[in-house]
MIDOSE-1310 file (N, C-alpha, C; in nm, 2 decimals, decimal comma, always signed):
residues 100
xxxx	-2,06/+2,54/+3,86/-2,09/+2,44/+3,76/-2,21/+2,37/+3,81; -2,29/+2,33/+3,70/-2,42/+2,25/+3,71/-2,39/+2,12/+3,80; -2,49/+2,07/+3,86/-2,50/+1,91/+3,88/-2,47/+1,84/+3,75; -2,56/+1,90/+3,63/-2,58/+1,83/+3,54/-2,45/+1,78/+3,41
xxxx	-2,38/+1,95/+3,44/-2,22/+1,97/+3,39/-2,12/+1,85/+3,46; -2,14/+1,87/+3,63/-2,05/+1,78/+3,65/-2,08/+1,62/+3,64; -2,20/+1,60/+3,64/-2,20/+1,47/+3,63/-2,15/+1,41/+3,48; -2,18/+1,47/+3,39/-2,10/+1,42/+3,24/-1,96/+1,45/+3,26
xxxx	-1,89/+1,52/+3,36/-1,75/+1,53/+3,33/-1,70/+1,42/+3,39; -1,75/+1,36/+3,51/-1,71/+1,30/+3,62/-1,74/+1,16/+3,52; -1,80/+1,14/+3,42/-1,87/+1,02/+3,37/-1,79/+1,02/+3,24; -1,72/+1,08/+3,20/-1,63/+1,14/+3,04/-1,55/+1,02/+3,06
xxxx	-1,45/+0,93/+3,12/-1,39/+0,83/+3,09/-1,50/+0,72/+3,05; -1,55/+0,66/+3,14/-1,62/+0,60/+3,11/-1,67/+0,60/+2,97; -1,76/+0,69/+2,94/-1,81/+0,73/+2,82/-1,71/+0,71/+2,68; -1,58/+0,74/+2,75/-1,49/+0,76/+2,62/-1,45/+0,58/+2,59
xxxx	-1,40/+0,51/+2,69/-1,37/+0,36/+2,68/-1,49/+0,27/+2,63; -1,60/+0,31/+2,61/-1,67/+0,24/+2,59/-1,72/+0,29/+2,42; -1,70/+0,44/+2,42/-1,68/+0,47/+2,28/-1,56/+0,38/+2,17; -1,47/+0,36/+2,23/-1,38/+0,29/+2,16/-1,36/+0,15/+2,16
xxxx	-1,42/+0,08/+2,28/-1,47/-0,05/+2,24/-1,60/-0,10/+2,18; -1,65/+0,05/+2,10/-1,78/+0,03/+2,04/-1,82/-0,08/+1,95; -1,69/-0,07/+1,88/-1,69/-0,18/+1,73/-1,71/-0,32/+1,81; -1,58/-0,31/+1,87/-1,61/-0,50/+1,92/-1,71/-0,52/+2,01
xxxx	-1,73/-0,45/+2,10/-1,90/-0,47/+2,14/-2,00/-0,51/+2,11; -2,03/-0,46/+1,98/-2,14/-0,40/+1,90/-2,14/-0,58/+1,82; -2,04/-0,63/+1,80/-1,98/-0,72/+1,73/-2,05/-0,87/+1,77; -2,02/-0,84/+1,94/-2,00/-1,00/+2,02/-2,16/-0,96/+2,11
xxxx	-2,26/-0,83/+2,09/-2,38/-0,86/+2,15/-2,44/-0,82/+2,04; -2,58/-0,88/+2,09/-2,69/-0,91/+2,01/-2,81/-0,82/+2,09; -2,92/-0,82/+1,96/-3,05/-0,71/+2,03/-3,08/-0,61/+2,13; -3,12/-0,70/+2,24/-3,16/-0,50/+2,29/-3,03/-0,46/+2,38
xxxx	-2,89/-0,55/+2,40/-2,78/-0,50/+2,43/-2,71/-0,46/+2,35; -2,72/-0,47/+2,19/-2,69/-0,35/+2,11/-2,74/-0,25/+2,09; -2,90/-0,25/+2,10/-2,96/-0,10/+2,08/-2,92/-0,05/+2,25; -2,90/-0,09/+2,32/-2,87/+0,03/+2,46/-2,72/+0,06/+2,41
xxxx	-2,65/-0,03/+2,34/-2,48/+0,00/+2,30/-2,52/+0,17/+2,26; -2,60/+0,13/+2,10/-2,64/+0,25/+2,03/-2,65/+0,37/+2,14; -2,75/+0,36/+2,16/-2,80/+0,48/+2,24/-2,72/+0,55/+2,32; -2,62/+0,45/+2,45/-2,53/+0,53/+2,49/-2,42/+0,56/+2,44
xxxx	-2,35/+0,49/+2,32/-2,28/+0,59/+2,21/-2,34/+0,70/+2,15; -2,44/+0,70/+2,14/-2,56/+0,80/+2,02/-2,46/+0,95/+2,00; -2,41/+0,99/+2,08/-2,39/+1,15/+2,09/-2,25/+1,14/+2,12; -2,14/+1,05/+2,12/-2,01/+1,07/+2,08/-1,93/+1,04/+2,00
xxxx	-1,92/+1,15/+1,94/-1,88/+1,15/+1,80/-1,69/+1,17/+1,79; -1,63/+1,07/+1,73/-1,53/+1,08/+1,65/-1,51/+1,15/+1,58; -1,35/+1,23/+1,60/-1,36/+1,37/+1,51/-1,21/+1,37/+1,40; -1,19/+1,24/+1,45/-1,01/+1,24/+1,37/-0,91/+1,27/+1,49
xxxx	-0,82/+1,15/+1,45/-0,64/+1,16/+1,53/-0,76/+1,11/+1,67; -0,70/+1,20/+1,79/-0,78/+1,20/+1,91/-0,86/+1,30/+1,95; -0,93/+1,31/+1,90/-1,05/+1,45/+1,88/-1,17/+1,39/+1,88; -1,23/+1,43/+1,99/-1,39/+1,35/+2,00/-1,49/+1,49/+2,05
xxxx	-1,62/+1,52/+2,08/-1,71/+1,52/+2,05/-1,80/+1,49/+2,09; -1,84/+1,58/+2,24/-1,98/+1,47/+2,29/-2,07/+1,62/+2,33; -2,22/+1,52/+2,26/-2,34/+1,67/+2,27/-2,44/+1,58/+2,40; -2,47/+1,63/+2,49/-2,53/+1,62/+2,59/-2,68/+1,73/+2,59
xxxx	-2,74/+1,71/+2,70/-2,88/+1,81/+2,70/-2,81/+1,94/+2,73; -2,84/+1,98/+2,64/-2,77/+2,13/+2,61/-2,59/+2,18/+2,66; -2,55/+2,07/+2,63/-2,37/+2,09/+2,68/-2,31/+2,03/+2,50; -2,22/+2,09/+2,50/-2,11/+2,05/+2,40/-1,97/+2,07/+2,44
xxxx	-1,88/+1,92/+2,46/-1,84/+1,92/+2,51/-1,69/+1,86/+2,39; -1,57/+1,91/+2,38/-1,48/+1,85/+2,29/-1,37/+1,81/+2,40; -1,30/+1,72/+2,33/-1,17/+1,67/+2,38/-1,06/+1,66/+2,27; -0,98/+1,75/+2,33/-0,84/+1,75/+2,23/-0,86/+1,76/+2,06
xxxx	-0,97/+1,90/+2,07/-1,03/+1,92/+1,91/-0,88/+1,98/+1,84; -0,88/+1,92/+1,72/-0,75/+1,87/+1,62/-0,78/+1,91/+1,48; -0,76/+1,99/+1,38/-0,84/+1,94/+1,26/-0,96/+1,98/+1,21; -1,02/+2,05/+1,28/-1,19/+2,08/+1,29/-1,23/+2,11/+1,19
xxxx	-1,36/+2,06/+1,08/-1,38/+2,13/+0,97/-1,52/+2,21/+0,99; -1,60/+2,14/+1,13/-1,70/+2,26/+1,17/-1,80/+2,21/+1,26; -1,87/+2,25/+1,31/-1,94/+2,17/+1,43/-1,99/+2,28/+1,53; -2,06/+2,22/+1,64/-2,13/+2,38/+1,69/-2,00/+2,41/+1,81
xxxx	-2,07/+2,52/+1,86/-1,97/+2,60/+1,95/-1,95/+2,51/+2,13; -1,83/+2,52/+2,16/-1,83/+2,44/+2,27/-1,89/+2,51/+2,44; -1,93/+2,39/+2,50/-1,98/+2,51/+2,66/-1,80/+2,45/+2,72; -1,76/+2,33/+2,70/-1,67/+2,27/+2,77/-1,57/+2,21/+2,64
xxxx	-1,43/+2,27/+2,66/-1,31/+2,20/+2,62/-1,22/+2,12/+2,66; -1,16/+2,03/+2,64/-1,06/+1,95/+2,74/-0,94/+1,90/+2,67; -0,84/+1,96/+2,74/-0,73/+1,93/+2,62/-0,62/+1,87/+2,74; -0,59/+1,77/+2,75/-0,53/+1,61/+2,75/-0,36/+1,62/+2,81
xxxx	-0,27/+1,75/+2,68/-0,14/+1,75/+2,69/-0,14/+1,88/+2,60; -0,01/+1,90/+2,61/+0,00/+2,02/+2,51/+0,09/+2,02/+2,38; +0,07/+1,85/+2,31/+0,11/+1,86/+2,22/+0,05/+1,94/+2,10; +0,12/+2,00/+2,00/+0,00/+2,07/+1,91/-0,12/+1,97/+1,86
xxxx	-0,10/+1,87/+1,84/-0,19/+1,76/+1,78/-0,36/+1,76/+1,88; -0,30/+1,77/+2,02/-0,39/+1,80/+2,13/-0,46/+1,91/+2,16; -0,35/+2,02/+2,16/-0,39/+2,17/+2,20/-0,40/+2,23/+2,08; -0,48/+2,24/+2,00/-0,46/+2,32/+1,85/-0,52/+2,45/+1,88
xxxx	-0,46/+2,54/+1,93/-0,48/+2,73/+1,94/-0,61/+2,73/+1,85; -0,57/+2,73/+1,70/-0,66/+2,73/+1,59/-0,79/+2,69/+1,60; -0,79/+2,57/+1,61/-0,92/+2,44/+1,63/-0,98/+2,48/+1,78; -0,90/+2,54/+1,89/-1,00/+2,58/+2,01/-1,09/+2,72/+1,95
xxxx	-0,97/+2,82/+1,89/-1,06/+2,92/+1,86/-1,15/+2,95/+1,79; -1,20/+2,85/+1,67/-1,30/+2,80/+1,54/-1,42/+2,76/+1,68; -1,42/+2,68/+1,78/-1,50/+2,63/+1,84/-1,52/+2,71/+1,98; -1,46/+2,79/+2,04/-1,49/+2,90/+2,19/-1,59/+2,96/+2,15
xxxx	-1,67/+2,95/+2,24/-1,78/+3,08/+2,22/-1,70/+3,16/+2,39; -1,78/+3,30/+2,39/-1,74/+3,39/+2,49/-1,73/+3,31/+2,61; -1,82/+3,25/+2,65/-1,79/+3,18/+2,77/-1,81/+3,01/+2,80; -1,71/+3,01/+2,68/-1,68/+2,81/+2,71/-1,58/+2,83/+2,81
């Protein structure tokens, strides 16, 4: 695995808690600590239920894809539990390329 791979994995919580407290964030700061809010949200994307979505410099990376109606092919999946809502067979195999 890349430096570059592991450092967004090792950094995925983070990234994800601050995706979810984006609203009230975004809410209670003002100017250029909203546009850095922006920016380091910029590339994670909400996908429905608990399905998210993060595109890095040349990585695509899902978590617990659920539901998928289309989107590009994954290098990295991460699935959470093995409820079907989490692990959808279906929704991983719409999104695997040969060597995610």
């Amino acid at each position: 695995m890349t430096r570059k791979r592991t450092s967004l994995i090792l950094c995925l919580p983070l990234l994800l808690a601050v995706t979810l407290c984006h609203g009230s964030l975004a809410a209670t700061t003002k100017g250029k600590e909203a546009q850095n809010m922006d920016k380091l949200t910029a590339n994670i994307h909400w996908l429905g239920h608990d399905s998210f979505r993060i595109d890095g410099e040349g990585v695509v990376i899902y978590i617990d894809p659920y539901r998928l109606k289309e989107g590009p092919k994954a290098d990295l999946i991460l699935i959470t539990h093995d409820h079907s809502d989490h692990a959808s067979m279906s929704d991983v195999a719409l999104i695997q390329k040969q060597d995610t």
